[in-house]
Legacy VTK file of the C-alpha trace (Angstrom):
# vtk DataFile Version 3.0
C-alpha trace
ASCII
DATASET POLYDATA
POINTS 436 float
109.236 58.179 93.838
112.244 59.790 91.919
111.656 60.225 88.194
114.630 61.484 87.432
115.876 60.157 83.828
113.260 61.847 82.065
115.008 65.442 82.179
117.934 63.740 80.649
116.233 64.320 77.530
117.018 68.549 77.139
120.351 67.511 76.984
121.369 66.946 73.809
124.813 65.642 74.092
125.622 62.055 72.752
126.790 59.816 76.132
128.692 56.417 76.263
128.268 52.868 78.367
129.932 52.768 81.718
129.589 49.247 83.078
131.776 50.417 86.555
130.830 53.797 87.707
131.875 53.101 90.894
136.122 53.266 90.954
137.859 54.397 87.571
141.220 53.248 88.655
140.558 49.542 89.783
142.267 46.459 88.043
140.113 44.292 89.689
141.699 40.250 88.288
137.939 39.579 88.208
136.546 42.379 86.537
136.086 41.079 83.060
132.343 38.915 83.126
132.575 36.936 79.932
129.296 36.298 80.314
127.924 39.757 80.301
129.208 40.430 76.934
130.616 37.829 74.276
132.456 40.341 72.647
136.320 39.914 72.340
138.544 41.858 75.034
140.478 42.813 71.526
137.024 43.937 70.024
136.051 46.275 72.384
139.826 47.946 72.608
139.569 48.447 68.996
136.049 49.747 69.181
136.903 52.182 71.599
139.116 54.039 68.903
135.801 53.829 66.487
134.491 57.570 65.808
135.888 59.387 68.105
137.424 62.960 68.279
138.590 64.988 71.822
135.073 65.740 72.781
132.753 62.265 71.618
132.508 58.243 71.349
130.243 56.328 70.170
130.120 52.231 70.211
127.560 51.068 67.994
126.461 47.237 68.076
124.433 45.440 65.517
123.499 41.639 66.909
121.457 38.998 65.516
120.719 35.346 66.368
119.422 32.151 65.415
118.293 29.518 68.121
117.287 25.727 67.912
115.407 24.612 70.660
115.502 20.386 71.099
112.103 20.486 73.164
111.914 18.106 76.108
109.994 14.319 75.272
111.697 12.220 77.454
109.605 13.904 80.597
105.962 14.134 78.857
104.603 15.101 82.265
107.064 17.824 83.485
104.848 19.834 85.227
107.018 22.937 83.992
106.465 21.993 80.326
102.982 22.038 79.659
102.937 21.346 76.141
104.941 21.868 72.774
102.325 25.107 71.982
103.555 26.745 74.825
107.263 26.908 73.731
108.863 27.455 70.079
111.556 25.429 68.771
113.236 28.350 66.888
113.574 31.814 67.791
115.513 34.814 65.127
116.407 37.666 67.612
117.837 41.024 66.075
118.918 44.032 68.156
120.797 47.302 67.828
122.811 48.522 70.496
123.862 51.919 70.813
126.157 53.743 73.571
127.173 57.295 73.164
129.476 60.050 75.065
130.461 63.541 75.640
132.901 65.301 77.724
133.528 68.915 78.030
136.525 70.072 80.272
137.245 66.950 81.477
134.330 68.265 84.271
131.047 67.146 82.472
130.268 64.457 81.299
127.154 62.773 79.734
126.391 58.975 79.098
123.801 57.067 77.683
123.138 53.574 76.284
119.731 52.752 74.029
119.012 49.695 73.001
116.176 47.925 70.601
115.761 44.551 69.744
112.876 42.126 67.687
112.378 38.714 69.088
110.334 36.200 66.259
109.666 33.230 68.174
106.629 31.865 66.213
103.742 33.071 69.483
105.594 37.142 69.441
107.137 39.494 66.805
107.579 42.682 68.107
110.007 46.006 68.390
110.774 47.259 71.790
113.276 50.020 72.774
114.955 50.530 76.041
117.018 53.590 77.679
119.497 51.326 79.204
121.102 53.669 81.225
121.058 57.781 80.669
122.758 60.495 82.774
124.613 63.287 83.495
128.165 63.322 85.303
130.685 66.168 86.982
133.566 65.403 88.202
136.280 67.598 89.814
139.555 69.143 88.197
142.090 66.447 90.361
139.335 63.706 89.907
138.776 62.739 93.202
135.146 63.661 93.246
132.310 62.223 90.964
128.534 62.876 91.183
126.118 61.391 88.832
122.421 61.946 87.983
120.156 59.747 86.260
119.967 56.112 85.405
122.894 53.532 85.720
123.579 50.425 86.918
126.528 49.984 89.337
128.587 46.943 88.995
130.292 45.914 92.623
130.142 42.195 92.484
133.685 41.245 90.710
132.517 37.276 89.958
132.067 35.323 86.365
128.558 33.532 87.700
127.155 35.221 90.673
126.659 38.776 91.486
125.315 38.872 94.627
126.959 41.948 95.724
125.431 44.191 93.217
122.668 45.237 96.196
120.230 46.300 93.964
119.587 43.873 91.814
121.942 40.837 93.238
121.048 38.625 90.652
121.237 38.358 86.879
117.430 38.242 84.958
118.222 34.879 83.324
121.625 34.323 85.112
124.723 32.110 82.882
122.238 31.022 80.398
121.769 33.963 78.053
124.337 36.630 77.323
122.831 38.310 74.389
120.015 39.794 76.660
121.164 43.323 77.442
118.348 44.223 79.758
120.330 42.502 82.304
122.294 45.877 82.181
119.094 48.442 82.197
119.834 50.822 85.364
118.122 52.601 87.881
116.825 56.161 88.047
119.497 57.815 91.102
121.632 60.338 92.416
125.004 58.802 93.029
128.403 60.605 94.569
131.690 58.840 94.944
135.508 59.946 96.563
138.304 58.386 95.905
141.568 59.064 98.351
144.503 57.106 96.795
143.684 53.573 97.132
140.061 54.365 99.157
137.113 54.685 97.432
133.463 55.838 99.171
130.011 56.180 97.432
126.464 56.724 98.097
123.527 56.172 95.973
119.937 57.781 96.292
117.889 54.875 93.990
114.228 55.042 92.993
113.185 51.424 93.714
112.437 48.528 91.341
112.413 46.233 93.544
110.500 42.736 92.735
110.487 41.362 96.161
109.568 44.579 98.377
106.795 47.164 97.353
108.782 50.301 98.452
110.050 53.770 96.518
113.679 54.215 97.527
116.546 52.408 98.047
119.730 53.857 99.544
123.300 51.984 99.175
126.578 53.279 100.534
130.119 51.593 99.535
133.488 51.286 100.739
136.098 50.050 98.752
139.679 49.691 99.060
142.083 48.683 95.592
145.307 46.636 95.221
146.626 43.083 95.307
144.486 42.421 97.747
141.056 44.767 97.794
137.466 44.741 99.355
134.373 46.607 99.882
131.829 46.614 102.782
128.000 47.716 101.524
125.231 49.187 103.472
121.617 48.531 101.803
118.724 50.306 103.096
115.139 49.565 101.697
112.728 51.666 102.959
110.594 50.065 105.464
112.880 47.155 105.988
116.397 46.697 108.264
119.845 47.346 106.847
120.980 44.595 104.725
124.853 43.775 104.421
127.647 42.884 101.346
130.956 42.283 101.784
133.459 41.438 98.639
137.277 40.670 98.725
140.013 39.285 95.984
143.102 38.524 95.960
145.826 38.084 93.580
147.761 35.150 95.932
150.164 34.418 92.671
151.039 35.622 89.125
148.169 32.714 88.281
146.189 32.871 91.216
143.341 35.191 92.117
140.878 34.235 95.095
137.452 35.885 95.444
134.958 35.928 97.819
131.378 37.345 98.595
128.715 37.175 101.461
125.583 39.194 101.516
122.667 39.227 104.604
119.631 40.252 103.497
116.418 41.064 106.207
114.194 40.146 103.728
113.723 37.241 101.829
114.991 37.596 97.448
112.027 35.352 96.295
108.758 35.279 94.777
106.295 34.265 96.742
105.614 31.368 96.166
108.171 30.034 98.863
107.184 30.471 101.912
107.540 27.775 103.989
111.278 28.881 105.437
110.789 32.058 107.175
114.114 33.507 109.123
114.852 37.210 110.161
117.821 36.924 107.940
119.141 35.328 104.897
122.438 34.743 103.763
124.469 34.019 100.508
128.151 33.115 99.853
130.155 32.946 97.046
134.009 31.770 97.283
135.915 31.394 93.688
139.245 30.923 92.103
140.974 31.490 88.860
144.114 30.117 87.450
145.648 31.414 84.527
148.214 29.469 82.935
151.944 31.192 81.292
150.042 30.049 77.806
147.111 32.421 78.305
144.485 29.644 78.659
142.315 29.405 82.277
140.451 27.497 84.499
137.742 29.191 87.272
135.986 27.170 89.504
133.251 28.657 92.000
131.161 27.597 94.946
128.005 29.470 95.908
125.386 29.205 99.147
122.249 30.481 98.489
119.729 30.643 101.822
117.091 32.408 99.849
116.564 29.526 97.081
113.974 26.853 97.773
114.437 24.011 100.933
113.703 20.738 99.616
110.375 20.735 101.266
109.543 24.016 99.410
110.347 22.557 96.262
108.204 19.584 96.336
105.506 21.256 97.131
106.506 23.912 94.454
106.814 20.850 91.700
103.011 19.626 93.027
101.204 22.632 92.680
102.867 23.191 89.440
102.063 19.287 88.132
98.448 20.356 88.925
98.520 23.267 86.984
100.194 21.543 84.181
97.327 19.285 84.338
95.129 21.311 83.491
96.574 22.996 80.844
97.206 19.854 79.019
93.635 18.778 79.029
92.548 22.302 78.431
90.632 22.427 81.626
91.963 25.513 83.135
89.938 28.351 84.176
92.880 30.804 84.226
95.772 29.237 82.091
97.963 32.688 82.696
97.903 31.909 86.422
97.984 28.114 85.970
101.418 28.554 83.575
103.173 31.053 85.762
102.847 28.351 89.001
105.443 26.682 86.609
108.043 28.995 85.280
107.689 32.269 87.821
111.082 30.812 89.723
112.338 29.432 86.551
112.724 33.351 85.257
114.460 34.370 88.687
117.584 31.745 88.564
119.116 30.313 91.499
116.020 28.300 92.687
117.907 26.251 95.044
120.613 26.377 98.270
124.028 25.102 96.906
125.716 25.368 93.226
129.485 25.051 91.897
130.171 25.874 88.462
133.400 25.766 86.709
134.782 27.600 83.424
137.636 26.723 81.200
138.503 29.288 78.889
141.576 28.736 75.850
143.638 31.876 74.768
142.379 33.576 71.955
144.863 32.327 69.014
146.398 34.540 66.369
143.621 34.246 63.855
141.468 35.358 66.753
139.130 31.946 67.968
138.743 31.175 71.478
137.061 28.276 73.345
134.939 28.336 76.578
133.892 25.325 78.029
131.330 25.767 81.407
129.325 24.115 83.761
126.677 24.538 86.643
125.965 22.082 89.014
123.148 22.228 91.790
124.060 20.068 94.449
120.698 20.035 96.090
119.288 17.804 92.950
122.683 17.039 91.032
120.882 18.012 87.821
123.566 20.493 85.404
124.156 23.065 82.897
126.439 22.391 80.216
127.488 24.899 78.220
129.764 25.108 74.868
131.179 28.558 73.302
133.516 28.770 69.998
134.539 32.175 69.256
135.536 33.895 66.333
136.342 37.623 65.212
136.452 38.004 61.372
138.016 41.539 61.319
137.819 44.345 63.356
134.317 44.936 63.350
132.662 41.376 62.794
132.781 38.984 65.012
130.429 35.413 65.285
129.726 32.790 68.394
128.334 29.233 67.951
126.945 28.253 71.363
125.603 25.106 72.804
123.622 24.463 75.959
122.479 21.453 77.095
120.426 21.103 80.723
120.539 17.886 82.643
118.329 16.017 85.251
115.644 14.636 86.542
112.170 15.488 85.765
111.535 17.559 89.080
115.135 18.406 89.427
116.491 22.370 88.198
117.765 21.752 85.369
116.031 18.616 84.047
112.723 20.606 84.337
113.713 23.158 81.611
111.426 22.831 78.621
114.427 22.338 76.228
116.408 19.401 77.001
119.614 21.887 75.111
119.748 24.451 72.172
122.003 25.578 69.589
122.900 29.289 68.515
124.804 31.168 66.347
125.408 34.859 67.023
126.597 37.657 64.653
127.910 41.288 66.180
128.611 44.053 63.820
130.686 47.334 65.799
130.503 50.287 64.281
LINES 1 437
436 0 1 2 3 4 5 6 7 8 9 10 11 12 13 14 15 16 17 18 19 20 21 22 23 24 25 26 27 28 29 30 31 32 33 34 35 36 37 38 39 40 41 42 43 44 45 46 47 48 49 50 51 52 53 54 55 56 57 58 59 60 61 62 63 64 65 66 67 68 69 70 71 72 73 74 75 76 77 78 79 80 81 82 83 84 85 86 87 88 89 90 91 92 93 94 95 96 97 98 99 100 101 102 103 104 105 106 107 108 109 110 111 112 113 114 115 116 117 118 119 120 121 122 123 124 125 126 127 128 129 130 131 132 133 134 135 136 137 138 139 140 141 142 143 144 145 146 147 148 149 150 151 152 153 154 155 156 157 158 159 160 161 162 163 164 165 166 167 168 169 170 171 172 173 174 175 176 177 178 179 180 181 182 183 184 185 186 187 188 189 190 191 192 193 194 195 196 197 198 199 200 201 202 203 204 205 206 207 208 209 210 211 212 213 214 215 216 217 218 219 220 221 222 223 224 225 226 227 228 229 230 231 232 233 234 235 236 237 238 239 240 241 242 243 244 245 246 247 248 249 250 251 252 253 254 255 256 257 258 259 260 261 262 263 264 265 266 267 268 269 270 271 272 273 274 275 276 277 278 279 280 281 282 283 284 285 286 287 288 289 290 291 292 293 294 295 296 297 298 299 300 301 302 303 304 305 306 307 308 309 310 311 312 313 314 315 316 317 318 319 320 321 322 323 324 325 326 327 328 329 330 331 332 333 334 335 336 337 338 339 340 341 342 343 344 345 346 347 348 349 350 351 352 353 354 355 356 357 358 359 360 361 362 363 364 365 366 367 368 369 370 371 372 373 374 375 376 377 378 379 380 381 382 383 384 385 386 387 388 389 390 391 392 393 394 395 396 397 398 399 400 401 402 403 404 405 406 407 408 409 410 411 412 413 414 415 416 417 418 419 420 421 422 423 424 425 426 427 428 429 430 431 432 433 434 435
């Protein structure tokens, strides 16, 4: 198993986040995810001019939250909310986020991100510090050639909601409901090489697996991408001991306030825990097919539908909500043997996202005004249950370096149905982010 990140260490050189490693000079329409980061797009060009001389950058984030959870009461037997004890109806989060940079020559390069954070949610209080992503880069004098080695995280999917494409990891940890967690970005220990050739792009990418579906030690990806109006990619995935597995993206920019984009994926193997197991296929396929219009104001509306042949048939899921109602059971009356086993029957699938075959979500977002607020308005709807995901974002930066977001959530549905089964029925929270 490579180990690579480790010797990253001797080198003492500050590095800086990358979220695209892959092709410097796109302008992908879909590139900007404003749910991996609720950060400003004017915040982070200012930031980028924060401490920096010809040879370093730094970006240094300082985040905290407060969150309100409205617990569930109208289910009192949800079999995936086993009790108030079990889940805390406030939670203070505080993290530090800190992404450095060196170049010498404009040859070397090194990059790193590390991140810490404290979570107080009344059952945990504790510090824990990550190496996002750490490594060292060379590329050649005319820039045509980049290799990379050590830990990163590739970003090939270009949507707002679903990233299938990203091979590695082709969904988010707790996908479109929390953007403050940054361990959705944590990379992979590889050896990566990409050549461009005008509007062609290729790359390859040696990965030591972390793979929570398939016990195996490598993982080996190679892209090709082509970049204008109108681009794609096609992706190979090879997991050892399994068959190749297939990605394909395209977008389009069919207007001045139209872009299209689309995404398939076939994977050999099914992206599950098991605890599904009832459809078994030599192949499973995913589709996502979006669309964006931006209006001559600035304000925009993006609507996406996705097909998802590795989330749970509806015979899968009833038998999924009846083991778990037994579980729950028992918990409640405190007669489980093993309540660790007994609770994760409940809320294993719950931590994956995407439990079920067929979704559209949509996303209005207002222009961000003179005195800097912007609106985003979302929503998630499974159409296997017709249970939703509302979601409400107000946006404000105070200066140049301070910037605050007052979100609401609020998940609706029946008691055995996605979204109605989530322990809080919605939540309120208020974020803070100080750049340095």
């Amino acid at each position: 198993m490579l180990r690579i990140w480790p010797l990253l260490a001797l080198l003492s050189s500050p590095l800086a986040l990358a979220n695209n490693f892959d092709d410097p000079f796109a302008d992908d329409p879909f590139a900007d995810d404003p749910f991996k980061n609720e950060v400003l797009e004017s915040e982070l060009l200012k930031s980028e001019v924060l401490k920096e001389n010809s040879n370093h950058k730094n970006r240094v984030e300082l985040k905290s939250y407060y969150q309100n959870n409205s617990l569930r009461s109208e289910h009192p037997f949800n079999p995936f909310n086993p009790g108030e004890a079990l889940f805390s109806e406030g939670t203070k989060f505080i993290s530090l986020d800190i992404a450095l940079e060196s170049d010498w020559q404009n040859q070397w390069k090194t990059r790193a991100r590390i991140y810490a954070e404290d979570i107080a949610d009344g059952t945990t209080d504790a510090v824990d510090t990550y190496l996002l992503e750490g490594l060292a880069q060379w590329q050649s004098k005319d820039r045509n050639l980049v290799i990379e080695l050590g830990r990163s995280k590739p970003q090939w999917s270009n949507g707002y909601n679903y990233d299938i494409a990203n091979m590695l990891q082709p969904q988010r940890t707790l996908p479109y409901i929390d953007q403050d967690n940054a361990l959705q970005s944590k990379g992979w220990d590889m050896v990566s090489g990409q050549y461009f050739n005008g509007l062609w792009s290729f790359a390859g990418y040696l990965v030591s697996s972390d793979n929570p579906y398939i016990d195996t030690d490598t993982e080996v990806v190679f892209r090709l991408g082509y970049q204008k109006d109108d681009s794609f990619s096609l992706l190979l995935h090879k997991v050892e001991g399994q068959s190749l597995s297939f990605g394909a993206t395209y977008s389009s920019l069919l207007t001045d306030s139209i872009t299209l984009r689309a995404e398939w994926t076939r994977h050999s193997y099914r992206q599950t825990l098991n605890t599904l197991q009832i459809k078994q296929k030599s192949d499973y396929h995913r589709l996502v097919v979006g669309s964006t219009y931006t209006a001559d104001t600035g304000w925009s509306l993006t609507g996406e539908y996705f097909y998802n042949e590795h989330g749970a048939s509806k015979q899968e899921w009833d038998n999924l909500t009846l083991d778990a109602a037994a579980s729950a059971s028992l918990l409640r009356e405190n007669q489980s043997t093993e309540p660790t086993a007994d609770y994760a029957k409940g809320l294993d699938l719950m931590n994956q996202g995407w439990l079920r075959e067929r979704y559209v979500s949509l996303m209005f977002m207002s222009m961000e005004t003179e005195d800097l607020w912007q609106l985003r308005l979302s929503s998630q709807l499974s159409l296997d249950d017709d249970s939703q995901l509302y979601r409400f974002e107000l946006l404000k930066s105070l200066n140049d370096n301070l910037s605050m977001r007052l979100q609401w959530q609020y998940f609706n549905g029946c008691e055995l149905c996605e979204f109605g089964l989530n322990p809080s029925s919605n939540n309120i929270r208020l974020t803070a982010s100080w750049l340095f």
